[in-house]
C-alpha positions as CSV (number, residue, x, y, z in Angstrom):
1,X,0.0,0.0,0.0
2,X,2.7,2.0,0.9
3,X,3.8,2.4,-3.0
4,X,1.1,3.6,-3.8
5,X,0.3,6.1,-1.3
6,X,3.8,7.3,-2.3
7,X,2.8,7.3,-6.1
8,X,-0.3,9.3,-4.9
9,X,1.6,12.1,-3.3
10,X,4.3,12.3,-6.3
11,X,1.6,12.9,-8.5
12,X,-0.1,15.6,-6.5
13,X,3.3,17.9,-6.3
14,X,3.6,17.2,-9.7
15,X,0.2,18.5,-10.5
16,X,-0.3,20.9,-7.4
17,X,-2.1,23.7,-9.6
18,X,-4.2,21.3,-11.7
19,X,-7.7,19.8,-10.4
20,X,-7.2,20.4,-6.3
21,X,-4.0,18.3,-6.3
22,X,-3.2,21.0,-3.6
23,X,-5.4,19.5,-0.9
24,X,-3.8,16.4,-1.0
25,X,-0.6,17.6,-1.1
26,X,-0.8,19.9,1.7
27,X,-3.5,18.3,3.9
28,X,-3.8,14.6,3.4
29,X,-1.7,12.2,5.7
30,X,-1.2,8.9,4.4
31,X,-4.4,7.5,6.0
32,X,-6.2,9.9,4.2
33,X,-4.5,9.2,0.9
34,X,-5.3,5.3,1.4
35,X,-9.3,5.8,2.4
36,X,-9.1,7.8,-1.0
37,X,-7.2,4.5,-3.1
38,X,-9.9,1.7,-1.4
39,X,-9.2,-1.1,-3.1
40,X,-7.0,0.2,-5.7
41,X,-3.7,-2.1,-7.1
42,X,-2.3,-0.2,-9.3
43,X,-1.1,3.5,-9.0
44,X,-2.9,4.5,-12.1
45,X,-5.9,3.3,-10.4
46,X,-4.9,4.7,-7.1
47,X,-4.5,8.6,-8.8
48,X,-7.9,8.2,-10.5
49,X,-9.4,7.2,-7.0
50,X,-7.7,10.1,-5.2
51,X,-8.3,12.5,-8.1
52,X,-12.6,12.1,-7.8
53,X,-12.4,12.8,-4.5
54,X,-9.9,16.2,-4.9
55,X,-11.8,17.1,-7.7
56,X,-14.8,17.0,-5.1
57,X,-13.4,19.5,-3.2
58,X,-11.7,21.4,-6.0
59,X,-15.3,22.5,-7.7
60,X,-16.7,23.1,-4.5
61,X,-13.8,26.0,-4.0
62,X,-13.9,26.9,-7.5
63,X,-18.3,27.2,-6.9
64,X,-17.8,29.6,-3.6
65,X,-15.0,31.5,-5.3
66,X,-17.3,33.3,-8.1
67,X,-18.7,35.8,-5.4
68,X,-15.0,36.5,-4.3
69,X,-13.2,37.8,-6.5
């Protein structure tokens, strides 16, 4: 599991600007990071499970941002 919480957090700094990488990146420990993979084997599979749920959160800042700025 290990591996592929590690792939997980490589990606995100790679990608910390794109789709709410950010959050993981600067908020998510590992046991975070492996609720978000489930049942994922691969770390293909484990991004694409982390990336719905940052994208989650992503949309919901990018909703309450219109009124902001």
């Amino acid at each position: 599991m290990q591996h592929l919480i590690d792939a997980v957090r490589a990606h995100a700094m790679e990608n910390w600007h794109k789709d709410g990488w950010d959050y993981l990146a600067e908020c998510w420990d590992d046991q975070d990071i492996a609720w978000a993979i489930g049942d994922a084997k691969t770390a293909r599979a484990a991004i694409a499970a982390c990336k719905r749920q940052v994208k989650i959160l992503n949309d919901h800042r990018s909703e309450n941002a219109v009124g902001y700025w």
